[in-house]
Backbone as ProteinMPNN parsed JSONL, in Angstrom:
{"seq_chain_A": "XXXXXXXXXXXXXXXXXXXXXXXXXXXXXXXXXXXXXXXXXXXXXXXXXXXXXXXXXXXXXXXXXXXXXXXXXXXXXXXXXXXXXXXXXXXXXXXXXXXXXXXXXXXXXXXXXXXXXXXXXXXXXXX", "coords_chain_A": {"N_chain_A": [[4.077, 27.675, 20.948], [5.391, 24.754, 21.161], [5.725, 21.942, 18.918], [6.018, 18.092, 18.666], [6.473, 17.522, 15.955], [6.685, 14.842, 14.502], [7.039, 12.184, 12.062], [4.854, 9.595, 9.97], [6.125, 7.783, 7.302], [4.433, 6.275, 4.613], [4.453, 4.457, 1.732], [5.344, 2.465, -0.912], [7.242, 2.245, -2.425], [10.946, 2.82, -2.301], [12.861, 4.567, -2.337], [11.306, 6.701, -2.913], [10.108, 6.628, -0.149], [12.61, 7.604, 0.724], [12.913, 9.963, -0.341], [10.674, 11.215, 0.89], [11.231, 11.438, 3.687], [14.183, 12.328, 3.57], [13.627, 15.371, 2.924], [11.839, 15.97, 4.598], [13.475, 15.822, 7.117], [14.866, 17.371, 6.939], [13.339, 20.085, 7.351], [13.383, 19.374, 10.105], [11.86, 17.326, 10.809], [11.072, 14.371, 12.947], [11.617, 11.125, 11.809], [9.498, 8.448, 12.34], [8.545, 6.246, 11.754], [8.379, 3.802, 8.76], [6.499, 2.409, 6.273], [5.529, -0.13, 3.703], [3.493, -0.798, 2.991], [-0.507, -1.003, 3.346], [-0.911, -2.255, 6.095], [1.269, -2.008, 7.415], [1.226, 0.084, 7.903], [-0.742, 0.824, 9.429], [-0.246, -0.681, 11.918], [2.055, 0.47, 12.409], [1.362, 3.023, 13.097], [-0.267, 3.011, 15.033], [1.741, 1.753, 17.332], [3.128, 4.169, 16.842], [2.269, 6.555, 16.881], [2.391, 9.253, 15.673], [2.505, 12.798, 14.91], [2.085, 13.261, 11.728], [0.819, 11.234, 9.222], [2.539, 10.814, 6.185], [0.739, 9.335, 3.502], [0.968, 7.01, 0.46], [-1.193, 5.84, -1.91], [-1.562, 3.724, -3.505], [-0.514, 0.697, -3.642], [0.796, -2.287, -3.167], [-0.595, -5.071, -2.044], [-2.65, -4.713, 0.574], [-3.953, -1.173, 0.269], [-3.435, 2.604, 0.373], [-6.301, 3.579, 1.044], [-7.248, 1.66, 2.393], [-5.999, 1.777, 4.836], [-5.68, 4.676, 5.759], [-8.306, 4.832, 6.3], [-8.93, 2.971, 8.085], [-6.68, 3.678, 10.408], [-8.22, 6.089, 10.63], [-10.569, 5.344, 12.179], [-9.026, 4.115, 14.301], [-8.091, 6.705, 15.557], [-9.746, 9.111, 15.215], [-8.325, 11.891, 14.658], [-6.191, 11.269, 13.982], [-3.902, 12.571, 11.658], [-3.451, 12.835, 8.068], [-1.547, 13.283, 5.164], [-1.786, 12.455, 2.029], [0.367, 11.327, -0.849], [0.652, 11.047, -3.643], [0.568, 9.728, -7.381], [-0.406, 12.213, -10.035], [-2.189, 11.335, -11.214], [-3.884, 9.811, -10.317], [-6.842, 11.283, -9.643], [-9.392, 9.894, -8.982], [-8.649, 7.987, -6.429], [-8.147, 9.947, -5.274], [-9.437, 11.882, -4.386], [-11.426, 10.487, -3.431], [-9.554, 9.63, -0.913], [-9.551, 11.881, 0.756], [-12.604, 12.562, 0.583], [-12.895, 10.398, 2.711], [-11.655, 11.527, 4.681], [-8.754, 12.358, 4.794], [-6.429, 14.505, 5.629], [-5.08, 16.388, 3.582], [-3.525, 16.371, 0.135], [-0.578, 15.763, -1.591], [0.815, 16.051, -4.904], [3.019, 13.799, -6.428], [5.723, 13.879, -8.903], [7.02, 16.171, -6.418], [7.34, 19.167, -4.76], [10.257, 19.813, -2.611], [9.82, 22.065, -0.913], [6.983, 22.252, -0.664], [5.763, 19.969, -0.243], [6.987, 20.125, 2.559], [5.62, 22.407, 3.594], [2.661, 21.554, 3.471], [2.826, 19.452, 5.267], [3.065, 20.638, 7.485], [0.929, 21.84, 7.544], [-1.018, 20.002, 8.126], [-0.28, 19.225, 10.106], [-1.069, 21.305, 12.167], [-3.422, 21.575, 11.793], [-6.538, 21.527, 13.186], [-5.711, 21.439, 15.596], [-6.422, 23.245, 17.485], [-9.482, 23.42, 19.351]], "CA_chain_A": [[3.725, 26.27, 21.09], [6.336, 23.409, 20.38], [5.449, 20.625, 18.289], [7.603, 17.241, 18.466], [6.831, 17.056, 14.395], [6.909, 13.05, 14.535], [5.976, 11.661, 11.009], [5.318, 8.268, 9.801], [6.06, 7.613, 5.632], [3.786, 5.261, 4.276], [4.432, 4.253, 0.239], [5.373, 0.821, -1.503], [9.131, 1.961, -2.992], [12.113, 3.04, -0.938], [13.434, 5.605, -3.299], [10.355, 7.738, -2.599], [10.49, 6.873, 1.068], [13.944, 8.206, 1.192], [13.255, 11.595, -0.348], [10.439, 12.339, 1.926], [12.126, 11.475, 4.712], [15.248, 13.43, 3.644], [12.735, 16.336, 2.609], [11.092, 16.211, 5.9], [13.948, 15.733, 8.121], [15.443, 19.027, 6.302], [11.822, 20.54, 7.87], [13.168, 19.37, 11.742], [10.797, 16.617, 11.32], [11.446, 13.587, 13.151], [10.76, 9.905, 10.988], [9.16, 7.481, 13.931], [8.715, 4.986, 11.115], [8.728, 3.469, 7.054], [5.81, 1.48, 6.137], [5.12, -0.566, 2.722], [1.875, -1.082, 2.538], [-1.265, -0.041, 4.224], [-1.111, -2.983, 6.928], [1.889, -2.211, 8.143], [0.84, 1.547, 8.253], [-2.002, 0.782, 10.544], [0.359, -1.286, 12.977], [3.381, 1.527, 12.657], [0.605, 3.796, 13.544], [-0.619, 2.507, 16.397], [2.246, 2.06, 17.916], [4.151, 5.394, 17.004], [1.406, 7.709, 17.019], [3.085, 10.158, 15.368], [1.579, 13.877, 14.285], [0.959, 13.191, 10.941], [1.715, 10.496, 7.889], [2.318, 10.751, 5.031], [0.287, 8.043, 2.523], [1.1, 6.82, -0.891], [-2.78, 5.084, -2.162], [-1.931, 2.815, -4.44], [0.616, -0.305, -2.623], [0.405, -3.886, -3.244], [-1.293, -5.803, -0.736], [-3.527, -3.521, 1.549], [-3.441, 0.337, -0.007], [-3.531, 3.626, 1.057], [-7.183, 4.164, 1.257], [-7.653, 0.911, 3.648], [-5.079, 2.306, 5.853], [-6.512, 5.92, 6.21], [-9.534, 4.65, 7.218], [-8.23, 2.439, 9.687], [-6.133, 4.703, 11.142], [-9.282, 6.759, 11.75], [-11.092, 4.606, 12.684], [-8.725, 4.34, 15.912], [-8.03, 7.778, 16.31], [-10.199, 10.494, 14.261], [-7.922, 12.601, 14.744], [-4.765, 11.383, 12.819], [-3.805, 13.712, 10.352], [-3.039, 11.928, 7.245], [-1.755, 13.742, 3.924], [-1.641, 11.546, 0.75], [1.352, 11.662, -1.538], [0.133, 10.124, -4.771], [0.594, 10.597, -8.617], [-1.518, 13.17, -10.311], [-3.33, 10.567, -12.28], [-4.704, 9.198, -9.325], [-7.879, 11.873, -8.789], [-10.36, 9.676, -8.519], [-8.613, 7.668, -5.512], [-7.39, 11.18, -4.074], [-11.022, 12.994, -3.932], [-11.527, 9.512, -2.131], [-9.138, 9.514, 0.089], [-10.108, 13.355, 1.203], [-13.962, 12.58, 1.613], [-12.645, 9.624, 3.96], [-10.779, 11.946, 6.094], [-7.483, 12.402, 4.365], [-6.02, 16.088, 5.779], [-4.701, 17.052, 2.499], [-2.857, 16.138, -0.942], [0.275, 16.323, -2.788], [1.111, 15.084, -6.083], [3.927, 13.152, -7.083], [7.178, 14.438, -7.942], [6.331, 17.192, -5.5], [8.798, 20.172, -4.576], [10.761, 20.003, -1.395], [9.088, 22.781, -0.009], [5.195, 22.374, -1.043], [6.091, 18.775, 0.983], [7.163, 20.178, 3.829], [4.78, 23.228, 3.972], [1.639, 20.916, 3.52], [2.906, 18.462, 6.491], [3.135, 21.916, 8.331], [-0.201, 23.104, 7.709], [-1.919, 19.742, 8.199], [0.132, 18.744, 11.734], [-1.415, 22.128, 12.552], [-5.308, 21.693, 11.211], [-7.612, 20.517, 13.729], [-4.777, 20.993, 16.898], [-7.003, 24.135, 18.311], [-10.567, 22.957, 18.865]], "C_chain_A": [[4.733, 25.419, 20.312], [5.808, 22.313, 19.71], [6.295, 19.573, 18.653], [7.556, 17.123, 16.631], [7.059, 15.517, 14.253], [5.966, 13.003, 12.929], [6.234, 10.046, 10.499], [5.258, 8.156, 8.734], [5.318, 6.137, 5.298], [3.959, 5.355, 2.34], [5.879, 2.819, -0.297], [7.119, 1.37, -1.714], [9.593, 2.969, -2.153], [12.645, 4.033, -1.308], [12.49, 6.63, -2.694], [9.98, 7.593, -1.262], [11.529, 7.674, 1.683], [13.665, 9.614, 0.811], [12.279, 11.939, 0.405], [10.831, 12.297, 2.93], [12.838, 12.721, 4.76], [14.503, 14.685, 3.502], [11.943, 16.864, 4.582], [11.86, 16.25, 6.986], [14.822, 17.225, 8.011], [14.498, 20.172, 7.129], [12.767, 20.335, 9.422], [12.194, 18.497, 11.831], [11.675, 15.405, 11.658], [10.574, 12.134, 12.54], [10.573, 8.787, 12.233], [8.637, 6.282, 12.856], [8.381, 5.001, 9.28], [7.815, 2.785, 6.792], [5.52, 1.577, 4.353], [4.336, -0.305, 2.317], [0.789, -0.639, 3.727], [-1.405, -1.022, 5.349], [-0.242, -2.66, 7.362], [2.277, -0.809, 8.329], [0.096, 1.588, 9.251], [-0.835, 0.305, 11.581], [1.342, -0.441, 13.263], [2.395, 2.654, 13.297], [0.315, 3.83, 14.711], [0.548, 2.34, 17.366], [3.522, 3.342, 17.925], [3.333, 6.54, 17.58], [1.981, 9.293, 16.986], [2.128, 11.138, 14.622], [1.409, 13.554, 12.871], [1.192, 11.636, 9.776], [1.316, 10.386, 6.934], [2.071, 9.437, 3.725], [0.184, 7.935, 1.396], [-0.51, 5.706, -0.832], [-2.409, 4.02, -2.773], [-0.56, 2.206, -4.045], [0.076, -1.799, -3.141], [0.058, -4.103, -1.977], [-2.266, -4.742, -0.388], [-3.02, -1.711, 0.862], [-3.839, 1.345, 0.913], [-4.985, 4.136, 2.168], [-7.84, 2.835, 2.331], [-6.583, 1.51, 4.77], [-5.428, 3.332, 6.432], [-7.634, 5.53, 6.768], [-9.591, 3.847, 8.204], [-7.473, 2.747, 10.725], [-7.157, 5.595, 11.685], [-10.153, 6.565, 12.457], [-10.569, 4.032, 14.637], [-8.49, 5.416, 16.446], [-8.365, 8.722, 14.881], [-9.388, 10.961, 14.38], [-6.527, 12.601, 13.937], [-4.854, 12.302, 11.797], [-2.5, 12.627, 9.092], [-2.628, 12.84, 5.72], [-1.03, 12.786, 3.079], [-0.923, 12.34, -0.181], [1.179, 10.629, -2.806], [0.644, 10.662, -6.115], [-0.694, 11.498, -9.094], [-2.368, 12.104, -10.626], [-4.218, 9.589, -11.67], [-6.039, 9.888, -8.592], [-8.432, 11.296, -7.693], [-10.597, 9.292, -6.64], [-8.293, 8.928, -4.685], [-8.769, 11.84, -3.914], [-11.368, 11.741, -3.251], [-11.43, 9.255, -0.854], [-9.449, 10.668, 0.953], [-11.25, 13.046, 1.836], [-13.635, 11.313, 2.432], [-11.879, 10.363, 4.919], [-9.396, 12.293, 5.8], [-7.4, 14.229, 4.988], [-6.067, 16.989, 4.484], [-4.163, 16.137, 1.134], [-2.285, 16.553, -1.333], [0.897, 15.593, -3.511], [2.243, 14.837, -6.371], [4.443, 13.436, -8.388], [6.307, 15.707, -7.27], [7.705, 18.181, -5.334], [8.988, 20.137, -3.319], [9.934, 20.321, -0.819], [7.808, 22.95, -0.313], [5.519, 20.659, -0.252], [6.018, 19.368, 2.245], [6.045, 21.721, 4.646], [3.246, 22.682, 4.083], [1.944, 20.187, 4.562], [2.432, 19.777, 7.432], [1.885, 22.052, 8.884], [-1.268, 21.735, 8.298], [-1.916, 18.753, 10.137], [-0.703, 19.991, 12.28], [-2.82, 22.238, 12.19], [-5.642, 20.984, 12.79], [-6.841, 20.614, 15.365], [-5.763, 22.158, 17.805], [-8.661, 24.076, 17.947], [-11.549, 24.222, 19.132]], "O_chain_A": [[4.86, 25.403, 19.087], [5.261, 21.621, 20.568], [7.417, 19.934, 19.008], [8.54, 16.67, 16.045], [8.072, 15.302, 13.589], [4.861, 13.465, 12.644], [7.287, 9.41, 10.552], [4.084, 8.398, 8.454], [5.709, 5.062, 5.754], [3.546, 6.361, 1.763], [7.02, 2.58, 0.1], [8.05, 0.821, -1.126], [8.945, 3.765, -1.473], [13.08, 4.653, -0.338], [13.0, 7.442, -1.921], [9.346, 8.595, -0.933], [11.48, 8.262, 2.763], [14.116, 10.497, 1.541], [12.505, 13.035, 0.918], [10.874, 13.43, 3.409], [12.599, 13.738, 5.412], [14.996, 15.382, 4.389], [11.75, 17.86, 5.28], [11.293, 16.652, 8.002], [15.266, 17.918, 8.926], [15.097, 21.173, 7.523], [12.839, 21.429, 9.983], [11.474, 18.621, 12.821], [12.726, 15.192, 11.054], [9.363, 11.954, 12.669], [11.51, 8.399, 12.931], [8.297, 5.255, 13.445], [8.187, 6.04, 8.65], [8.279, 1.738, 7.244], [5.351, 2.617, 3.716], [4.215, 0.394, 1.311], [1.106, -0.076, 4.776], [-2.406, -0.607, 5.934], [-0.517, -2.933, 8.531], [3.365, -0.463, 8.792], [0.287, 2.494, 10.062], [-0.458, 1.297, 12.203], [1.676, -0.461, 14.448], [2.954, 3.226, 14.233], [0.677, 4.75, 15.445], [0.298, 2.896, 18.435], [4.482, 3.45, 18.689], [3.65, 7.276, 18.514], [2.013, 10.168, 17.852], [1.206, 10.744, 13.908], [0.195, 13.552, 12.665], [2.299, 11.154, 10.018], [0.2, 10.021, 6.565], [2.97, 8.795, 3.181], [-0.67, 8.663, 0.89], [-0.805, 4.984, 0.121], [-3.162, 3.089, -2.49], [0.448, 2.913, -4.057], [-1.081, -2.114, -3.418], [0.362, -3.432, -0.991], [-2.597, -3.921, -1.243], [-1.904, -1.218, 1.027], [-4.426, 1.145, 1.976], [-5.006, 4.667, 3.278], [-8.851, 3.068, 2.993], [-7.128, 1.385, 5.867], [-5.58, 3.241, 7.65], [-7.906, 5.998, 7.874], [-10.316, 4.049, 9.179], [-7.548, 2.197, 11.824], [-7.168, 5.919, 12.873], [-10.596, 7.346, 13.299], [-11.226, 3.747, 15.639], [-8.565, 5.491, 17.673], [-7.653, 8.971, 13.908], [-8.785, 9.973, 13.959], [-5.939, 13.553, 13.424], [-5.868, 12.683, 11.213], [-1.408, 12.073, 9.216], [-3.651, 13.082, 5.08], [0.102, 12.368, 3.323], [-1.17, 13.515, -0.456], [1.624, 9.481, -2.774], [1.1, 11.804, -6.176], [-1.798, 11.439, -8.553], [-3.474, 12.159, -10.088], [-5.014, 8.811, -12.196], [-6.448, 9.522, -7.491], [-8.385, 11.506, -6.481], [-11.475, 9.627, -5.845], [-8.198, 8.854, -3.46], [-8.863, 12.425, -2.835], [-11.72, 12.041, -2.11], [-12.232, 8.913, 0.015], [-9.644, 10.317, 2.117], [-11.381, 13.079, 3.059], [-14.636, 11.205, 3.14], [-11.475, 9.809, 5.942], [-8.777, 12.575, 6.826], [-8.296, 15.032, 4.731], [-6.782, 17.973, 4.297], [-4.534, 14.967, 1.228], [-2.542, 17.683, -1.748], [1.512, 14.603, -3.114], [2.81, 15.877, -6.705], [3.583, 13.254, -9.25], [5.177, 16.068, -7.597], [8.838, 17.915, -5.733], [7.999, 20.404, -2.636], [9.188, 19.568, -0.193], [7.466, 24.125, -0.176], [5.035, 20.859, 0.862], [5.061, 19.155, 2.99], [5.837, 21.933, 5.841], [2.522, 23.365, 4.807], [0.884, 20.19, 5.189], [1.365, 19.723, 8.043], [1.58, 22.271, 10.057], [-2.284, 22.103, 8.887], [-2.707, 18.158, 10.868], [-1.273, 19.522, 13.265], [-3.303, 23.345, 12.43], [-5.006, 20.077, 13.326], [-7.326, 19.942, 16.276], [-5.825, 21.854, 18.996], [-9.17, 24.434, 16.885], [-12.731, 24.168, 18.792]]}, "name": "protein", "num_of_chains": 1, "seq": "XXXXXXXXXXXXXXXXXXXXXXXXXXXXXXXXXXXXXXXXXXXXXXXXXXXXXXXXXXXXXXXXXXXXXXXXXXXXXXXXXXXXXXXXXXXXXXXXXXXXXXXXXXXXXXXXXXXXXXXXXXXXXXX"}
């Protein structure tokens, strides 16, 4: 079974956009978009509809955890894993019982990045 791997990066600074990108495009993943904040995650969403994206929680304006749930809110089925700092439990056992796929903490290693996108583009695809 082929995947296309489409992901969309969601988190406030550009620095940490760029390495998962580069991290993920190292993977064969393709980036179908960059979003700030969690408003302009929902709207990149909607129109990319890409297998999974990855969400930073805590953004000025609109955060992570309005975004995840608006995203599922149009399609249960997005697969969403949150890329946060550790010191963010509380909002990360949050974002989980709202539906979040998975979690990984900030700095993260290359490959625990790209093996968690893996596993969570692949959750839920065989019903």
């Amino acid at each position: 079974m082929t995947m296309s791997k489409r992901v969309l990066i969601v988190d406030d600074a550009m620095l940490m956009r760029r390495m998962i990108a580069d991290t993920l495009m190292d993977g064969g993943w393709e980036i179908v978009g960059e979003a700030r904040d969690g408003e302009e995650a929902v709207a990149l969403y909607l129109e990319t509809r890409p297998d999974v994206v990855t969400m930073d929680i805590v953004m000025p304006g609109t955060d992570g955890l309005y975004a995840l749930t608006t995203i599922l809110q149009h399609d249960p089925e997005a697969k969403v894993v949150v890329v946060s700092a550790l010191n963010q439990t509380k909002l990360i056992s949050e974002a989980i019982r709202k539906g979040a796929q998975d979690f990984i903490a900030k700095p993260f290693l290359p490959e625990q990045l790209q093996e968690t996108v893996e596993t969570a583009a692949i959750a839920g695809t065989a019903v």
